[in-house]
N, C-alpha and C positions, 0 to 999 in steps of 0.2 A: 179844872177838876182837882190838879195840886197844887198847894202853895210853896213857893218858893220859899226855901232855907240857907242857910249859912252853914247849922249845924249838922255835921256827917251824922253823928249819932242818930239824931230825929229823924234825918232826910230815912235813914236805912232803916228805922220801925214804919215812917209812911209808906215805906216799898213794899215793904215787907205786908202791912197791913190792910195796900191798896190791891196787893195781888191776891189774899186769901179774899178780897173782899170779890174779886171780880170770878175767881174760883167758885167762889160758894153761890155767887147768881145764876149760875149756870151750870151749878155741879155735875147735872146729867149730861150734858153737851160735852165736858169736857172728859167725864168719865169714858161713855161713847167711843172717842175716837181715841180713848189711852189704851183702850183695850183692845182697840182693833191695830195700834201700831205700836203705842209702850209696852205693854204686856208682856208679848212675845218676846221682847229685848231681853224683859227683867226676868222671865221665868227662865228663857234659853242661858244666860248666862250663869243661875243658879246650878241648873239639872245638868247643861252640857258636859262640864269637865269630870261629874261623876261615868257620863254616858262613856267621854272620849277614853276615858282610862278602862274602863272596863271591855271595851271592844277594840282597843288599843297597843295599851302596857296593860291586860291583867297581871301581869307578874313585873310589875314597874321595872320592866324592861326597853329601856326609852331608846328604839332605835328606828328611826322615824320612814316610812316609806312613801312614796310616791302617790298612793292611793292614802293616803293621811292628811299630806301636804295638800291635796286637791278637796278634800272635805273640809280643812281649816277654810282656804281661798273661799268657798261656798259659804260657808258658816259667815266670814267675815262681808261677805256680800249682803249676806240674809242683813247683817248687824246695819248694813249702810243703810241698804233702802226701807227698813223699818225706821231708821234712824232719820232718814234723811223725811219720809211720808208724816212722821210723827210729829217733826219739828214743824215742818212747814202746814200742817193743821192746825195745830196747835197756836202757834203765831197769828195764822190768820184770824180764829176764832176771836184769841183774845184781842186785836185791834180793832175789828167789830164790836164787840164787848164797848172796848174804850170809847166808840163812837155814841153808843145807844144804838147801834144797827142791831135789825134782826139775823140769827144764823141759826144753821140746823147741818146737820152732819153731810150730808150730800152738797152741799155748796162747800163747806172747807176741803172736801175731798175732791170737789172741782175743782177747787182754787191751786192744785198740785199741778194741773196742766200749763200755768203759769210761771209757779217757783219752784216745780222740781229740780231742772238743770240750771238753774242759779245757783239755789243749795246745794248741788253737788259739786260745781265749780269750784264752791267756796269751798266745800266740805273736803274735797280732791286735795285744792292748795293746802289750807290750813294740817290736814292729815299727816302730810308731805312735810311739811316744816316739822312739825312734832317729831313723828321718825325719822327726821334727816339728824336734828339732834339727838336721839335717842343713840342711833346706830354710830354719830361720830364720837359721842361719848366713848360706847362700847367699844369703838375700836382704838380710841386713844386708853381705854382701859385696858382690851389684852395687850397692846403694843406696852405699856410700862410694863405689864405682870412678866411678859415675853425677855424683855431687856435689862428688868432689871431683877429678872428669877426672882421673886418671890415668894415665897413658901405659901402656906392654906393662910394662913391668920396674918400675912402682911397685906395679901390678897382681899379676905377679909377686910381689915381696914380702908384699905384703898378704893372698893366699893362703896362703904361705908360713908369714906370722905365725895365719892362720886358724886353720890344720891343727895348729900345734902347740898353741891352744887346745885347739880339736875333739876332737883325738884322744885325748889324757889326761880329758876330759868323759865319752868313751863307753869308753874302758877302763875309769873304774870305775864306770860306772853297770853294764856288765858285768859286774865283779866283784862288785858287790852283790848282784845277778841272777842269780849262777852256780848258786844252786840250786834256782832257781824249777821249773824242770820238773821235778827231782826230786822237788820239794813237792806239784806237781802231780800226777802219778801216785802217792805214796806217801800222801800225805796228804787228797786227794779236796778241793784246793784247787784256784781257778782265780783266772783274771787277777790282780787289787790284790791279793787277799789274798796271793798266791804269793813277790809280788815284798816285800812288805811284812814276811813269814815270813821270806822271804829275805833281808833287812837284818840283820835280830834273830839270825839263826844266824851269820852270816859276819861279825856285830860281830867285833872281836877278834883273826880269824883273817883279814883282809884280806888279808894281807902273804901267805900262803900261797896263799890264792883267785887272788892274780896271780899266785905265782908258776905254779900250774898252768895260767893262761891263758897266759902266756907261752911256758911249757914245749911246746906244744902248737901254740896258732894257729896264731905267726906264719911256722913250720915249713909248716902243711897251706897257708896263703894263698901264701907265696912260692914252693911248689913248684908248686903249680895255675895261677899269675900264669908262672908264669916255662915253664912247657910251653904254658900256651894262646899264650904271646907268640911260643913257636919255633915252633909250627903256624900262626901269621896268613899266611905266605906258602903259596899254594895247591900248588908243585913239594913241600913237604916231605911229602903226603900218599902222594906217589909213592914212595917209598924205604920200606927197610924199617925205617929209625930213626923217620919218621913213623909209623907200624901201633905198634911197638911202644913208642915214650915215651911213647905217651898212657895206656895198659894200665898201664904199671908203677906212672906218677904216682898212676893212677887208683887203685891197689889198696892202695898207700902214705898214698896222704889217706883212703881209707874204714876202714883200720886206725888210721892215727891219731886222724880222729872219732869212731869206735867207743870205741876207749880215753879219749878227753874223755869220751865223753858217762859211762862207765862210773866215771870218778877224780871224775865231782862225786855220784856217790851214796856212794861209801868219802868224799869230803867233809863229805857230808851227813849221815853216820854218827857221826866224827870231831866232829862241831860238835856233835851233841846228845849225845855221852856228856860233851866237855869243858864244855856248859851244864849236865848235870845231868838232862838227861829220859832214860826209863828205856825200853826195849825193848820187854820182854817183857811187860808189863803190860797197854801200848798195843794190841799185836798180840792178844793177848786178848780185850780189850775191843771188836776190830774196827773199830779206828781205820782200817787199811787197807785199807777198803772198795772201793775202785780196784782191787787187786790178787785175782784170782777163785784164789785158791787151792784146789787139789780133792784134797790129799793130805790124809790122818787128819791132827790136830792132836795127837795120842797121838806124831805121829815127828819133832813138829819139837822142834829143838834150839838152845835159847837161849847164845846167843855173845857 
């Protein structure tokens, strides 16, 4: 179905163009099931932190209680298993998609009973790493500010110089990682081994894995950041610009996550025909055991 390249460039507009392609054959299918599990992600993160602060810190008085902390814990629950039901629909849909198989919304949301606690496994480890580095930063951050008393603006900078560590650390340990769920649901791998899979495929094709994270993220994070920050005052709920910026933001980030999560299995596609592993052989032999396919194997069509 793709032909093999040499050139990054090209290979990342045929990803690119292979996944709006496979989006738009299906739009409704894929719509469907964003809305029943992206939606919620992308609207909750808009409207939440206007909610949190108003029933919170009304008077940005940040001193945090116990009955807070346990609505955060809930709220970040809600995030996971939206997160985790959306991804793994999503996935599945689209590998159907790549086969020419038939799907319909009540089978990929079958297909959960399969790769729910794989994804989570993965979802658990890889989380776990992310704030394991997060938090060690942060505390080799207060321990200098601590030691070496730093006033506001030396503090300042030392964040400053943190972050631009920090952030190029977890770009690409994301990058490396970009097709661990796909590994996961396709593959009927979970946690280490996913991420470990995931190195080995993405050798190589780095340069392109970012660019489709780039392509994408920093798009869904800046528009979600930048509407939840124009609803924090509580009068914008009253107008009709508040009602409807949040809806539109909302439907634009669950389109755009949809399309991420669907451009790292045309990735994933991409990386093992360009290593050399074969399709149709695999699928045969039942390698994707994760995937409950229930059409005759007499009408599928190797691409």
């Amino acid at each position: 179905m793709y032909a093999s390249t040499e050139n990054g460039h090209s290979l990342w507009r045929e990803i690119i163009e292979s996944t709006k392609n496979i989006y738009k054959s299906h739009f409704g299918h894929f719509q469907a099931i964003s809305i029943l599990f992206l939606f919620p992600i992308t609207f909750s993160l808009i409207v939440y932190p206007s909610f949190h602060l108003a029933i919170f810190h009304p008077d940005y008085h940040f001193v945090v209680s116990s009955f807070e902390i346990i609505i955060l814990v809930l709220y970040a629950l809600f995030l996971s298993l939206f997160f985790i039901c959306g991804v793994g629909t999503t996935l599945y849909s689209a590998v159907q998609v790549f086969y020419y198989r038939p799907i319909n919304v009540v089978s990929s949301i079958k297909s959960l009973r399969n790769s729910f606690f794989p994804l989570l496994s993965t979802f658990i480890l890889s989380q776990t790493i992310f704030i394991s580095i997060n938090l060690l930063f942060a505390l080799i951050l207060a321990f200098l500010t601590r030691i070496l008393k730093f006033d506001s603006n030396h503090s300042l900078y030392l964040v400053i110089f943190s972050l631009i560590v920090l952030v190029p650390i977890l770009i690409w340990l994301q990058v490396n990682w970009s097709l661990s769920y796909v590994i996961t649901v396709v593959e009927s791998k979970k946690g280490y081994e996913t991420i470990r899979r995931s190195m080995k495929l993405v050798k190589g094709k780095r340069w392109v894995a970012f660019g489709i994270l780039m392509y994408y993220v920093p798009v869904i994070v800046f528009m979600v950041v930048c509407c939840a920050m124009l609803l924090e005052k509580g009068e914008q709920w009253r107008s009709f610009r508040g009602i409807l910026l949040p809806l539109l933001c909302s439907v634009m980030g669950y389109i755009l996550m949809n399309q991420y999560i669907v451009v790292n299995v045309v990735l994933y596609m991409q990386c093992k025909e360009l290593n050399g592993e074969k399709f149709s052989s695999e699928i045969v032999a039942g390698e994707y055991v994760s995937l409950p396919f229930e059409e005759d194997e007499k009408n599928h069509i190797v691409v």
